[in-house]
PDBQT receptor file of N, H, CA, C and O in Angstrom, charges set to zero:
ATOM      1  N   UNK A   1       0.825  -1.178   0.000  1.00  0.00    +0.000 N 
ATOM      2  CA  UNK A   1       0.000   0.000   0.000  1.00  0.00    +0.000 C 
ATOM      3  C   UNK A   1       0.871   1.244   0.000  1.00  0.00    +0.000 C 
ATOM      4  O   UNK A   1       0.578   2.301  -0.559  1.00  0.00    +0.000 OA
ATOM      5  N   UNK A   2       1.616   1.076   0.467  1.00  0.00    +0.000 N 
ATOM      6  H   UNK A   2       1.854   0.217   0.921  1.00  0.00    +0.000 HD
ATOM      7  CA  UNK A   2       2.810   2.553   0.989  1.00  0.00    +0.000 C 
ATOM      8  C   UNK A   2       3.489   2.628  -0.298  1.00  0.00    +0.000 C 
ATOM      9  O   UNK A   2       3.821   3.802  -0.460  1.00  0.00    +0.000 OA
ATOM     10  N   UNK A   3       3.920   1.758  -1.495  1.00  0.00    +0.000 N 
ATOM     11  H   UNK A   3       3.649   0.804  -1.363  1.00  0.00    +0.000 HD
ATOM     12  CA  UNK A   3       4.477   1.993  -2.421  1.00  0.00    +0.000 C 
ATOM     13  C   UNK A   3       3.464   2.546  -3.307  1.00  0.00    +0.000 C 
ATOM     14  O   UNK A   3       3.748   3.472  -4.066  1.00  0.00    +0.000 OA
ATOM     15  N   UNK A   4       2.292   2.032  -3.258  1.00  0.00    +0.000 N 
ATOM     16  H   UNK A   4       2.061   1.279  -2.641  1.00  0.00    +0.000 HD
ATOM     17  CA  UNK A   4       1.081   2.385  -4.027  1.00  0.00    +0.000 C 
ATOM     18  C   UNK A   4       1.081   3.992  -4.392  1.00  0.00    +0.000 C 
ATOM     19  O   UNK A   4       1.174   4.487  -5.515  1.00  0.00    +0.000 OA
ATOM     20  N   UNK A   5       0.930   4.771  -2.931  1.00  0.00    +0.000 N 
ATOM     21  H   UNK A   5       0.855   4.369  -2.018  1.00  0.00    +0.000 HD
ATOM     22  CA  UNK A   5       0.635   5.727  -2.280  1.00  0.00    +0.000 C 
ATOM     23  C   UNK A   5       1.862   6.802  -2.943  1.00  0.00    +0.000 C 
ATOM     24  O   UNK A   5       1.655   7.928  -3.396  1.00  0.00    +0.000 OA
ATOM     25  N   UNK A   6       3.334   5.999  -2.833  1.00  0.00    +0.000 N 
ATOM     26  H   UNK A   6       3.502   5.085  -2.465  1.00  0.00    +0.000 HD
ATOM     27  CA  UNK A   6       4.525   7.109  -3.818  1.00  0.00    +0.000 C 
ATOM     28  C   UNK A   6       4.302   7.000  -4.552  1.00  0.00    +0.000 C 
ATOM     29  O   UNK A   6       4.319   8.134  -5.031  1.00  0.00    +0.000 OA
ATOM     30  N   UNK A   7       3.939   6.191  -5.445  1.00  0.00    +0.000 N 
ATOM     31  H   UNK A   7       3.925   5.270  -5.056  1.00  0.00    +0.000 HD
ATOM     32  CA  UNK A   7       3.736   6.218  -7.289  1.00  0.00    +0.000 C 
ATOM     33  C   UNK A   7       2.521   7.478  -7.233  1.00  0.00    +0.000 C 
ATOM     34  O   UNK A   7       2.803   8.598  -7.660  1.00  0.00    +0.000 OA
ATOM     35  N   UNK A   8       1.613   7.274  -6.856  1.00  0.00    +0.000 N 
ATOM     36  H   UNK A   8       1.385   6.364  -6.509  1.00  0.00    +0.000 HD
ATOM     37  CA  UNK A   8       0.516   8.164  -7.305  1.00  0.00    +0.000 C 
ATOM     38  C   UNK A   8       0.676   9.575  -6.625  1.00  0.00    +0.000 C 
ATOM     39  O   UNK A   8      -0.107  10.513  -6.780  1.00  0.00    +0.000 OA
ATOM     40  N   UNK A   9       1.644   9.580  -5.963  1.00  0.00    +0.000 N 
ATOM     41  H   UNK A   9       2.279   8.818  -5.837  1.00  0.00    +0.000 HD
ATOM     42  CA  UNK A   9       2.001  11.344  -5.427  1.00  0.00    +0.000 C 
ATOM     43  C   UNK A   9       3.245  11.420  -6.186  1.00  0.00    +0.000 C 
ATOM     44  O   UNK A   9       3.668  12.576  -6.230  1.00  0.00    +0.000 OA
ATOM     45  N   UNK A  10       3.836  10.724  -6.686  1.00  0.00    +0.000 N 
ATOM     46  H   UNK A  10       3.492   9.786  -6.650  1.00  0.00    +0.000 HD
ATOM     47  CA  UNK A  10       5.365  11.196  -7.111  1.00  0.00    +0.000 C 
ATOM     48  C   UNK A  10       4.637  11.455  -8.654  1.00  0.00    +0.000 C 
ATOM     49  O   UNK A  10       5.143  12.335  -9.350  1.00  0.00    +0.000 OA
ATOM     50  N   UNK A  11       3.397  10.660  -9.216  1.00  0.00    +0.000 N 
ATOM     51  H   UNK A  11       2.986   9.945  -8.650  1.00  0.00    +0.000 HD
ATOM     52  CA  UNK A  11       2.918  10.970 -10.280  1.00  0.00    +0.000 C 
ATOM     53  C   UNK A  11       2.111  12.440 -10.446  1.00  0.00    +0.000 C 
ATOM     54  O   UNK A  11       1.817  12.795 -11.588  1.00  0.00    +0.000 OA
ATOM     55  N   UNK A  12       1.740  13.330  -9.249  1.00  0.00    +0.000 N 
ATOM     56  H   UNK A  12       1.978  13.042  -8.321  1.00  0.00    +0.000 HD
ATOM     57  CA  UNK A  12       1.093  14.389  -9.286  1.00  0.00    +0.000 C 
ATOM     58  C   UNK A  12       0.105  14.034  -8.666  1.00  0.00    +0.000 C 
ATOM     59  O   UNK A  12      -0.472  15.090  -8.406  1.00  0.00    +0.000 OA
ATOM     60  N   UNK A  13      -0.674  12.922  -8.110  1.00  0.00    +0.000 N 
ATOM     61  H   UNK A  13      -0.205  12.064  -8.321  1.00  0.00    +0.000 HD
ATOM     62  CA  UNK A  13      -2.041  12.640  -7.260  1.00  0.00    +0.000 C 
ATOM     63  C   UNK A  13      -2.017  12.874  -6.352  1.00  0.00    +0.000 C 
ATOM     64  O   UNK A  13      -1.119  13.554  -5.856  1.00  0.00    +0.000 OA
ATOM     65  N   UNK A  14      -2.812  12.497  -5.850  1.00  0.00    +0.000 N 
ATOM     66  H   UNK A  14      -3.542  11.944  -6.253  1.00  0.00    +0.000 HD
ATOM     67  CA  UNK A  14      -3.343  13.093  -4.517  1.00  0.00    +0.000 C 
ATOM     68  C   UNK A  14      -4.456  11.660  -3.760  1.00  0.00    +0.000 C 
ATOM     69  O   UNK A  14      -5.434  10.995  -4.103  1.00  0.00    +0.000 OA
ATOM     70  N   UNK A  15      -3.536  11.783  -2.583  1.00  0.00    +0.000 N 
ATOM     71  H   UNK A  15      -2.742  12.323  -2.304  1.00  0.00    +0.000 HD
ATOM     72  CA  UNK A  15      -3.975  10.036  -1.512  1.00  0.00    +0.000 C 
ATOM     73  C   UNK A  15      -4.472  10.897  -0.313  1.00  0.00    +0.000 C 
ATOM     74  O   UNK A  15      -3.901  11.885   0.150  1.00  0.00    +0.000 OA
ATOM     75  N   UNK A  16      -5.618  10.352   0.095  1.00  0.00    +0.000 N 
ATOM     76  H   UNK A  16      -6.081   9.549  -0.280  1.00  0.00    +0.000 HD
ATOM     77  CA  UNK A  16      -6.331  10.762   1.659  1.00  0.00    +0.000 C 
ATOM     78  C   UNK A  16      -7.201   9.914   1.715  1.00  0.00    +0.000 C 
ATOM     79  O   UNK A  16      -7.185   8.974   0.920  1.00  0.00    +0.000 OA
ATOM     80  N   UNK A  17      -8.119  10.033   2.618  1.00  0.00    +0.000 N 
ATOM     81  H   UNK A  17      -8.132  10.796   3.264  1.00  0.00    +0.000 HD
ATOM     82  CA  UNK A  17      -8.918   9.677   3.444  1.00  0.00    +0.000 C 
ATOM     83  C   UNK A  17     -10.308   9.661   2.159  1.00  0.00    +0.000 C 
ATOM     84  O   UNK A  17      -9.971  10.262   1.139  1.00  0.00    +0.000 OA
ATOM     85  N   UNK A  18     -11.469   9.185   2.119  1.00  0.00    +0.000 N 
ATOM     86  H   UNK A  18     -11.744   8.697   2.948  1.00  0.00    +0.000 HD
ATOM     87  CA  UNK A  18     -12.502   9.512   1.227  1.00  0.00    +0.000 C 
ATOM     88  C   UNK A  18     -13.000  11.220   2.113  1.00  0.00    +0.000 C 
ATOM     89  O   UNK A  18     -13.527  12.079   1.407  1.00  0.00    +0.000 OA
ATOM     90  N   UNK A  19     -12.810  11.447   3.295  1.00  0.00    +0.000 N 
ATOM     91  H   UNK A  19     -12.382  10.748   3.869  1.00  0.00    +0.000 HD
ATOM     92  CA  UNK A  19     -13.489  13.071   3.542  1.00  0.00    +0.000 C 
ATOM     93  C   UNK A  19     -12.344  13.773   3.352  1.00  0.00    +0.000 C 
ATOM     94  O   UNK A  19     -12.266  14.832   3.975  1.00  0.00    +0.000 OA
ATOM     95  N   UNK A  20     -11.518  13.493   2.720  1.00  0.00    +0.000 N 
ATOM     96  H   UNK A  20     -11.581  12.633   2.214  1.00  0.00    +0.000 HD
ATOM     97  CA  UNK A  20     -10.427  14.863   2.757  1.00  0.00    +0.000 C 
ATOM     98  C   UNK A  20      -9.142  14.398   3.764  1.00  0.00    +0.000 C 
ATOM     99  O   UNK A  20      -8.292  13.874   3.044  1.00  0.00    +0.000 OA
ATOM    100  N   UNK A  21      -8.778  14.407   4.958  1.00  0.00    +0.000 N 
ATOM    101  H   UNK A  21      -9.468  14.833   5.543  1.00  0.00    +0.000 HD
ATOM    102  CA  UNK A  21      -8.633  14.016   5.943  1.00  0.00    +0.000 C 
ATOM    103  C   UNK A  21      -7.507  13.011   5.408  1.00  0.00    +0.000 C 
ATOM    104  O   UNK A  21      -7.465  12.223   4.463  1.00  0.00    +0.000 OA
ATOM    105  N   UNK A  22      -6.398  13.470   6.666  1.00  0.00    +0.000 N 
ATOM    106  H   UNK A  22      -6.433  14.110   7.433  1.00  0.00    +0.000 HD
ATOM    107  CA  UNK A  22      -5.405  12.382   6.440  1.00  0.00    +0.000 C 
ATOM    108  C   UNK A  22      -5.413  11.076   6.266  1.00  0.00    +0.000 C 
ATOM    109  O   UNK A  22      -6.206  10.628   7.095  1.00  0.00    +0.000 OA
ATOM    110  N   UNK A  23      -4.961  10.222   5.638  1.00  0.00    +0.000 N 
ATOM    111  H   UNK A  23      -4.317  10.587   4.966  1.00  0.00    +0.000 HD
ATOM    112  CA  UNK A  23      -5.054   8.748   5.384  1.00  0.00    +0.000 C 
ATOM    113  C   UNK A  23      -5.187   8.161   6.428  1.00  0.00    +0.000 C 
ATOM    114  O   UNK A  23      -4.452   8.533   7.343  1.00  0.00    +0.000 OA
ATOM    115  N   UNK A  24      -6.155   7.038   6.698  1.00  0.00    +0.000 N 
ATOM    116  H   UNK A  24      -6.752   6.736   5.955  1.00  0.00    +0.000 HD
ATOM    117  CA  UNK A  24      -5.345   6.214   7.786  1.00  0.00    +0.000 C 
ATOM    118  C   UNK A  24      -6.054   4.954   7.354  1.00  0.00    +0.000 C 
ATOM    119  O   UNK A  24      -7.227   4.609   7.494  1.00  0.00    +0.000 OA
ATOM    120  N   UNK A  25      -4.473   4.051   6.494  1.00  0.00    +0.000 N 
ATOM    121  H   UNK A  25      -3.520   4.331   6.380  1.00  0.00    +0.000 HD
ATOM    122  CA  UNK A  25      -4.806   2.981   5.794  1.00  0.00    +0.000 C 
ATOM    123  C   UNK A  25      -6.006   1.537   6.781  1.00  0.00    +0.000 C 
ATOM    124  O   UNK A  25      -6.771   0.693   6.314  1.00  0.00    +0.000 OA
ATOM    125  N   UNK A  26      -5.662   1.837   8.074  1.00  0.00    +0.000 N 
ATOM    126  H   UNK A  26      -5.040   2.522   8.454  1.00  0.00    +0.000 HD
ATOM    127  CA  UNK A  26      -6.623   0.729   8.291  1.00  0.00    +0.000 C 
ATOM    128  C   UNK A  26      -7.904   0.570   8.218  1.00  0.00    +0.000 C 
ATOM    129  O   UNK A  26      -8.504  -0.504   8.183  1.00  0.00    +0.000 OA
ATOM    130  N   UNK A  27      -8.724   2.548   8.171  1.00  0.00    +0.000 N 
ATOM    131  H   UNK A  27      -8.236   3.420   8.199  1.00  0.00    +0.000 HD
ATOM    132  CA  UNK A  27      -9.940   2.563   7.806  1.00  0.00    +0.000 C 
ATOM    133  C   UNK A  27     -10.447   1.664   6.663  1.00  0.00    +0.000 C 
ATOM    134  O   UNK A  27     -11.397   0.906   6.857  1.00  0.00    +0.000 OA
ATOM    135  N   UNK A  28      -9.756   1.749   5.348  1.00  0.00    +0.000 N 
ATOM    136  H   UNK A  28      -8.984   2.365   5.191  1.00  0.00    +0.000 HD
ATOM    137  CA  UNK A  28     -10.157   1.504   3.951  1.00  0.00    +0.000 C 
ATOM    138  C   UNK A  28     -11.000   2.452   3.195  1.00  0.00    +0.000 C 
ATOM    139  O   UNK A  28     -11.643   2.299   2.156  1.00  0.00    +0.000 OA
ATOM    140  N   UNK A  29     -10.839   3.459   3.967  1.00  0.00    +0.000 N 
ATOM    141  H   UNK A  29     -10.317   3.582   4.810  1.00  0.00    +0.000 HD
ATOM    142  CA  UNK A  29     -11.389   4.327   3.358  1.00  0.00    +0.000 C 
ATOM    143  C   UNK A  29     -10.506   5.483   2.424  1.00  0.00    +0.000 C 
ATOM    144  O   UNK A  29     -10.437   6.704   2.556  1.00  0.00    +0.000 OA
ATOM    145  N   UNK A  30      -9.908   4.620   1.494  1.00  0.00    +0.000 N 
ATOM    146  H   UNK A  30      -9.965   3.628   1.386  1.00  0.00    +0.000 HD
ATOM    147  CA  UNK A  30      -8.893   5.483   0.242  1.00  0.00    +0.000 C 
ATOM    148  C   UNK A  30      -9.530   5.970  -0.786  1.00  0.00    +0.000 C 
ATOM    149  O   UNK A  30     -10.391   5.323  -1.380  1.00  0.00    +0.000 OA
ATOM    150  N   UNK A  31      -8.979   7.832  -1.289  1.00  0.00    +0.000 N 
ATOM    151  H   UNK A  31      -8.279   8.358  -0.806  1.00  0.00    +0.000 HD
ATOM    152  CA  UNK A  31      -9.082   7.680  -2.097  1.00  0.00    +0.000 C 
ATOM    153  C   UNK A  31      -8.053   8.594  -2.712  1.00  0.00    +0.000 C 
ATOM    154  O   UNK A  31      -7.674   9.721  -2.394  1.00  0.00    +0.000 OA
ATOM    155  N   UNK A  32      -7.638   7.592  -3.906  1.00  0.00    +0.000 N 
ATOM    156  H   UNK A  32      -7.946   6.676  -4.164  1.00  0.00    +0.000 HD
ATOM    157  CA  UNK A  32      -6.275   8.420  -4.920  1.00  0.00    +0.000 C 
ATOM    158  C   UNK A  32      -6.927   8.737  -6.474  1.00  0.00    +0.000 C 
ATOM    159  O   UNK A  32      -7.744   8.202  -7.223  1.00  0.00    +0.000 OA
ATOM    160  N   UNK A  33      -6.361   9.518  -6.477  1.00  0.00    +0.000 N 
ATOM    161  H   UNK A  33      -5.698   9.953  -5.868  1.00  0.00    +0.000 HD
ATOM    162  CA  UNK A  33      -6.797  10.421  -7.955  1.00  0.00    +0.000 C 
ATOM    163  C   UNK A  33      -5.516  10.894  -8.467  1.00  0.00    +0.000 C 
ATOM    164  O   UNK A  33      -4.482  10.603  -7.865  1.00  0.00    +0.000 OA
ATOM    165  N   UNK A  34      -5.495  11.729  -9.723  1.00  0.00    +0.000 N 
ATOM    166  H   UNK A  34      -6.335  11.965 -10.212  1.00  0.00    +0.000 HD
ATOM    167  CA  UNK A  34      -4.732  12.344 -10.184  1.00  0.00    +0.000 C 
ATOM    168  C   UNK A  34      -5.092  13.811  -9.505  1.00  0.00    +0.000 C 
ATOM    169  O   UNK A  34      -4.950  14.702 -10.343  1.00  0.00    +0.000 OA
ATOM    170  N   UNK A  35      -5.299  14.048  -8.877  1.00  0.00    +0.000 N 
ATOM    171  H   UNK A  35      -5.415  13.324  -8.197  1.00  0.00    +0.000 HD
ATOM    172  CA  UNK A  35      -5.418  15.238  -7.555  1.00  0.00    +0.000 C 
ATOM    173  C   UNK A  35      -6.037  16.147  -8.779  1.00  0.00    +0.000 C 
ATOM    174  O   UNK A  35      -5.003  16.775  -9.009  1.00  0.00    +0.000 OA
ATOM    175  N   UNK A  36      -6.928  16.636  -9.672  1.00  0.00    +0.000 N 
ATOM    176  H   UNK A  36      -7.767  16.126  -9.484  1.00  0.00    +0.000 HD
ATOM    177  CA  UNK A  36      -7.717  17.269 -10.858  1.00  0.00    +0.000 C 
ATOM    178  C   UNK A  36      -9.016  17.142 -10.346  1.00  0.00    +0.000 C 
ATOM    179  O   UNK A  36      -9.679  18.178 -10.304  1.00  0.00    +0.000 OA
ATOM    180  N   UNK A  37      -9.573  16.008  -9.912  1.00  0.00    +0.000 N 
ATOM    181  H   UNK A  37      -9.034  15.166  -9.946  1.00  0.00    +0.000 HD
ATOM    182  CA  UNK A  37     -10.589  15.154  -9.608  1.00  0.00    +0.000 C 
ATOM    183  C   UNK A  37     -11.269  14.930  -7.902  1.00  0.00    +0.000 C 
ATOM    184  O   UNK A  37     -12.278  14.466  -7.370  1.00  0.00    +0.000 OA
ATOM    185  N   UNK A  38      -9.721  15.728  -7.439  1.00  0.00    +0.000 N 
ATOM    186  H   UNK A  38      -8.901  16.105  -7.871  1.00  0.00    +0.000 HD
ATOM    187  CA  UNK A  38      -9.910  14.683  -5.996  1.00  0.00    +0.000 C 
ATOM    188  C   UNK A  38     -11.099  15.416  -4.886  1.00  0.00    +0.000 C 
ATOM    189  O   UNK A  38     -11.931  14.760  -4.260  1.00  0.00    +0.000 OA
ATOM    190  N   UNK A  39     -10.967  16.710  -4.834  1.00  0.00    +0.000 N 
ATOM    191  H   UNK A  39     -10.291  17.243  -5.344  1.00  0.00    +0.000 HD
ATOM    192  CA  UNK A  39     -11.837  17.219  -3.991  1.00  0.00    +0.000 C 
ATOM    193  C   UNK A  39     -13.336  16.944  -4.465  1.00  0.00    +0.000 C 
ATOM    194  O   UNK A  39     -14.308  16.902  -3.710  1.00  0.00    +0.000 OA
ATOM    195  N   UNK A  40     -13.355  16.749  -5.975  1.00  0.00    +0.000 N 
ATOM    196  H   UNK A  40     -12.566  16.784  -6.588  1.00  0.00    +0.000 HD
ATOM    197  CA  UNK A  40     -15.099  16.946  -6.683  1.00  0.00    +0.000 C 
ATOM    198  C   UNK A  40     -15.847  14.474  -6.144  1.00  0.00    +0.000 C 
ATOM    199  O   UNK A  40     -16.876  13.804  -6.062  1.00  0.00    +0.000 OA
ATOM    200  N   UNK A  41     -14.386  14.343  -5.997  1.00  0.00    +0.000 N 
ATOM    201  H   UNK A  41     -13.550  14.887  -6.063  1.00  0.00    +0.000 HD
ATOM    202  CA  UNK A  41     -14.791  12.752  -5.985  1.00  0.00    +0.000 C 
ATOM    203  C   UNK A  41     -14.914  12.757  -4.509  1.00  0.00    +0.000 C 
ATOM    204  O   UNK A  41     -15.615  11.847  -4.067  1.00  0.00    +0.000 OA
ATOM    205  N   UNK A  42     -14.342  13.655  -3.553  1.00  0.00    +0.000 N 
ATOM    206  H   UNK A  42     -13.772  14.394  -3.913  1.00  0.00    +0.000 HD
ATOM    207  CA  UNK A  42     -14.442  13.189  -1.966  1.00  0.00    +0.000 C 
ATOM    208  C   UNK A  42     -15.561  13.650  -1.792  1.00  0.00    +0.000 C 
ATOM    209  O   UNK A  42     -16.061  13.189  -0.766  1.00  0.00    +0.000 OA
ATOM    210  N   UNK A  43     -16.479  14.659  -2.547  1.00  0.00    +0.000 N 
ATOM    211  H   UNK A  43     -16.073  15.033  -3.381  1.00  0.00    +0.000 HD
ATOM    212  CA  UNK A  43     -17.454  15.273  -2.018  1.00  0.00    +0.000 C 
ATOM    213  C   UNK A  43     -18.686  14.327  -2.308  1.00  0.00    +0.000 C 
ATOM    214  O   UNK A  43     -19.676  14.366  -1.578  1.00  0.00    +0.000 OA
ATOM    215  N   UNK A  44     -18.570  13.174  -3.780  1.00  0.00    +0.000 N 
ATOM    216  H   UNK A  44     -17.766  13.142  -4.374  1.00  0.00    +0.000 HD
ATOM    217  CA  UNK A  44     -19.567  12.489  -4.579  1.00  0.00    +0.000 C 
ATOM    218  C   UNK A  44     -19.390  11.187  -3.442  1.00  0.00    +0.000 C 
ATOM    219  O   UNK A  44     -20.365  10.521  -3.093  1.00  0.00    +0.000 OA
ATOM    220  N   UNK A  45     -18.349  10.998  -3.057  1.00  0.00    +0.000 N 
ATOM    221  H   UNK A  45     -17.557  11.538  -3.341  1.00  0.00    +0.000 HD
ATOM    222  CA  UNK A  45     -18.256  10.085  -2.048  1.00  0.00    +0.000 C 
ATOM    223  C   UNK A  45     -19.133  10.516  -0.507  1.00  0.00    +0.000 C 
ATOM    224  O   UNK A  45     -20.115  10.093   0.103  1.00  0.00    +0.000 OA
ATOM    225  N   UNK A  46     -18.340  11.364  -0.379  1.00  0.00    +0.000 N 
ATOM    226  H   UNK A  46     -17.543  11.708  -0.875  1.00  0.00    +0.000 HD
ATOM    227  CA  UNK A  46     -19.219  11.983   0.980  1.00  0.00    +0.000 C 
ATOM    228  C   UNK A  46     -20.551  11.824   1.164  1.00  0.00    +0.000 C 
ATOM    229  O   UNK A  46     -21.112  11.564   2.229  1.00  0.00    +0.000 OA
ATOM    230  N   UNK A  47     -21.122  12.011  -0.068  1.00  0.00    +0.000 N 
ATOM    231  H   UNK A  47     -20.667  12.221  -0.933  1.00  0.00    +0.000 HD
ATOM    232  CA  UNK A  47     -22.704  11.976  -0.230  1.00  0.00    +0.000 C 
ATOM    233  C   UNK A  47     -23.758  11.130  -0.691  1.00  0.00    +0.000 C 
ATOM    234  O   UNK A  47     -24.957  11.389  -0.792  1.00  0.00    +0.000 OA
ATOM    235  N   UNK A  48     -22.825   9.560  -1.085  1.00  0.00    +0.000 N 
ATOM    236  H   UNK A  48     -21.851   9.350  -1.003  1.00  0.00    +0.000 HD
ATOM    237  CA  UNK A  48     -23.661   8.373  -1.421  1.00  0.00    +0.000 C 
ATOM    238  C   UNK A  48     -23.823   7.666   0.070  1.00  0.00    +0.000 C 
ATOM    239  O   UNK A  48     -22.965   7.682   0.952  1.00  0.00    +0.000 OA
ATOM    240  N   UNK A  49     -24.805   7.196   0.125  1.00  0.00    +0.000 N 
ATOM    241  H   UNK A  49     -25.503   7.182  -0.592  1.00  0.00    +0.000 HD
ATOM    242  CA  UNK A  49     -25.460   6.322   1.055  1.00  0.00    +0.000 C 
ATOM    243  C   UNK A  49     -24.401   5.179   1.623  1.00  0.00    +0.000 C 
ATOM    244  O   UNK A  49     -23.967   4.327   0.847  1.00  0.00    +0.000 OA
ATOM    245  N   UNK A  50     -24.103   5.200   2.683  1.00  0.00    +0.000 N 
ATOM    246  H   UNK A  50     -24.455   5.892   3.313  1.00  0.00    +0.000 HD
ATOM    247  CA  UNK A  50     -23.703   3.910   2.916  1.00  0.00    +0.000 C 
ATOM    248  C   UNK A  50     -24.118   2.355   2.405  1.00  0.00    +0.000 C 
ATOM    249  O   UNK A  50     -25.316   2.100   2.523  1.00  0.00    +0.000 OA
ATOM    250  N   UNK A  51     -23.466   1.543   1.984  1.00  0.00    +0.000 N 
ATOM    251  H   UNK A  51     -22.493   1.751   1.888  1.00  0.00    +0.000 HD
ATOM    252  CA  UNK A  51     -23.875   0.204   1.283  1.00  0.00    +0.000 C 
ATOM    253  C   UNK A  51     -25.188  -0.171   1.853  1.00  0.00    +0.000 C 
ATOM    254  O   UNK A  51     -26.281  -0.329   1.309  1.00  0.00    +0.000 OA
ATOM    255  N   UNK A  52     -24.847  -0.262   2.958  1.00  0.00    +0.000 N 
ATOM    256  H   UNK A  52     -23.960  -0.133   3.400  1.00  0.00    +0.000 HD
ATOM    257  CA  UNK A  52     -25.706  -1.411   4.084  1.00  0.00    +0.000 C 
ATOM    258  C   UNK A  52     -27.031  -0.254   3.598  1.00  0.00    +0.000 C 
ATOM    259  O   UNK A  52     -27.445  -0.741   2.546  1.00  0.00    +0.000 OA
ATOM    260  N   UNK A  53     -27.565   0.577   3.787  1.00  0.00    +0.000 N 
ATOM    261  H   UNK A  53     -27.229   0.973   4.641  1.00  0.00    +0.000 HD
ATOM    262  CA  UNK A  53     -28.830   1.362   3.215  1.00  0.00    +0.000 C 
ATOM    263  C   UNK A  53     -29.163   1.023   1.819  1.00  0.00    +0.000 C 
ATOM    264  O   UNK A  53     -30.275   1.389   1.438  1.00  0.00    +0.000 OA
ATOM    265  N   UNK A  54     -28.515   0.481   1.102  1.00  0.00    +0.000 N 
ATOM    266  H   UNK A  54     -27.612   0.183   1.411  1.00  0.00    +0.000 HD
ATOM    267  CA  UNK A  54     -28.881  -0.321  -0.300  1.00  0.00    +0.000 C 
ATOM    268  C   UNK A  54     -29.773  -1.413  -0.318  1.00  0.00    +0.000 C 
ATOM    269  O   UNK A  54     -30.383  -1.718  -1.344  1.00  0.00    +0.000 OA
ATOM    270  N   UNK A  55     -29.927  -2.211   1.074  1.00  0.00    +0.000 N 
ATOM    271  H   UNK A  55     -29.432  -1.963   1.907  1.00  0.00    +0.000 HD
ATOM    272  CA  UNK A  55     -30.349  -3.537   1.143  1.00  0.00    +0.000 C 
ATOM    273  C   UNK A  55     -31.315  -3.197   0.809  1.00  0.00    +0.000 C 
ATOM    274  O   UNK A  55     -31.536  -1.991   0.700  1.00  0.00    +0.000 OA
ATOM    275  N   UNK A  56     -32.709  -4.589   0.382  1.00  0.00    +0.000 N 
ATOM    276  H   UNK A  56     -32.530  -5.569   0.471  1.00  0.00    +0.000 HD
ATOM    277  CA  UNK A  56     -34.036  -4.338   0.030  1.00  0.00    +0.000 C 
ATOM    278  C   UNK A  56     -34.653  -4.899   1.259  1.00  0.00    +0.000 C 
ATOM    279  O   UNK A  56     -35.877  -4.892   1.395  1.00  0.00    +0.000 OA
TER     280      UNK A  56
């Protein structure tokens, strides 16, 4: 994961948390972008329903 994380910042991206918010890999809550994308995807994230509210 930690090598993951230099490729995509040494590439210009951008790695955090899905709210913005520093990483903290044990959540699983990642998300990497080409940092262009990243604030408009933490916010589309922020605002979908948790899974478990999907059930029927």
């Amino acid at each position: 994961m930690a090598a993951g994380i230099v490729i995509v910042e040494e590439a210009g991206g951008k790695v955090t948390a899905y709210d913005g918010s520093p990483l903290d890999i044990a959540s699983g809550r990642i998300l990497a972008t080409n940092s262009l994308i990243h604030d408009s995807l933490s916010k589309a994230l922020l605002e979908t329903p948790d899974l478990t509210s999907w059930k029927k």
